[in-house]
N, C-alpha and C positions, 0 to 999 in steps of 0.2 A: 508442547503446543506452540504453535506459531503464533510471532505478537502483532496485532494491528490497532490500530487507535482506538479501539474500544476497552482498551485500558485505561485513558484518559477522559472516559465520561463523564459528563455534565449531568449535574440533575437541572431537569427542565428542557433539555435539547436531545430531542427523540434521534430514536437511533437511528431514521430514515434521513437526517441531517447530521448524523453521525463522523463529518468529515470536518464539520466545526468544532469537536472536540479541541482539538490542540490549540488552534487560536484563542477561546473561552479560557483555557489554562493561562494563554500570554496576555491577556487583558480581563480587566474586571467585569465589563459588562456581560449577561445571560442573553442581549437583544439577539435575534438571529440576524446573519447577515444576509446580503442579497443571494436567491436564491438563481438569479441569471447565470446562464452556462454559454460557453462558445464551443457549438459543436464541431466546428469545426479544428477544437486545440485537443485533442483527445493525447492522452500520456498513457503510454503503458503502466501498472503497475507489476512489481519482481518480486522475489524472493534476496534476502542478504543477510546473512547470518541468522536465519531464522526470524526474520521482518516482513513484512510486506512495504514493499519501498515503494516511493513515485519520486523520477526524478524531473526539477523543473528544466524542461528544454532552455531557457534563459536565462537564468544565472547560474544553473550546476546545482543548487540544493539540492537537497534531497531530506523527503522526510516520512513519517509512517505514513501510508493507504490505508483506509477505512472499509474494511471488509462490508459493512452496512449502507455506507454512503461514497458511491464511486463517483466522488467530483473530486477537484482535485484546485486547493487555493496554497502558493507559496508563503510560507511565513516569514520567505527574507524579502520577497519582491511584490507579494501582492499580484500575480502574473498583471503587470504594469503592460505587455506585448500585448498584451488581447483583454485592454480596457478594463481592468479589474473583475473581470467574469472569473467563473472555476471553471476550468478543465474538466471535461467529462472524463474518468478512467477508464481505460483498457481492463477488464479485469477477466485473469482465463475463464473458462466455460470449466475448466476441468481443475477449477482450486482447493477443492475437496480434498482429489485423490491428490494433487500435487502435494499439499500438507500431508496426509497422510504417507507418503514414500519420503518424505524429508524428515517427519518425527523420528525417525528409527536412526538417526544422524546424529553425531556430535552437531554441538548449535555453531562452530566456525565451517559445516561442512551443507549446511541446510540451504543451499542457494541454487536458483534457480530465475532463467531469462525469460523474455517471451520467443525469443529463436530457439529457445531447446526443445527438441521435442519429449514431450511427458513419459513418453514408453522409454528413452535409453535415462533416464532415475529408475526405473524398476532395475533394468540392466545392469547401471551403475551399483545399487545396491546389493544385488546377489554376486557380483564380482566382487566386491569387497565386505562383504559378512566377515567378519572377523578380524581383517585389518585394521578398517579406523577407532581407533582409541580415543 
């Protein structure tokens, strides 16, 4: 199974906010935070070693996407560029099947862009059935 922040749930912070999880983990308070977004900062989210990543366009973090909640707030910068809003996520149409052609993967081999296209993982994976260990 592929891992996204909903490993790090809160009780009390529903899973349609579900992107506040990890912050709630770095600090004590359950208060939810501002729910403002800048639609105009949208991030892709990936795949990376069996993660669902989002990387911050300004300062290079990188940290788990919230499969429930596709906004998207750095926990090293606070996206400080675009006025402390979240980032709306990218997140594919087709994240289902992409998890599913990636579970059959060793977890250093589970990764996946939003430039790749979803048909060559099926490809990739019948070419190599039985090589990767």
């Amino acid at each position: 199974m592929l891992i996204d922040a909903s490993a790090y749930a809160v009780s009390g912070v529903a899973a349609a906010r579900g992107a506040e999880w990890i912050h709630h983990q770095l600090r004590s308070s359950t208060a939810p935070l501002s729910a403002a977004t800048d639609p105009e900062a949208t991030v892709p989210a990936y795949v990376n070693h069996g993660r669902w990543v989002v990387d911050c366009p300004d300062c290079r973090n990188a940290q788990l996407a919230c499969a429930t909640d596709h906004r998207f707030m750095c926990n090293e910068c606070g996206n400080i560029a675009v006025g402390h809003l979240w980032r709306p996520v990218e997140w594919p149409a087709d994240s289902v099947r992409i998890a599913n052609l990636l579970e059959s993967r060793p977890r250093q081999y589970q990764n996946w862009n939003p430039d790749e296209d979803v048909r060559l993982l099926a490809i990739e994976n019948l070419e190599n059935t039985g090589k990767i260990k």
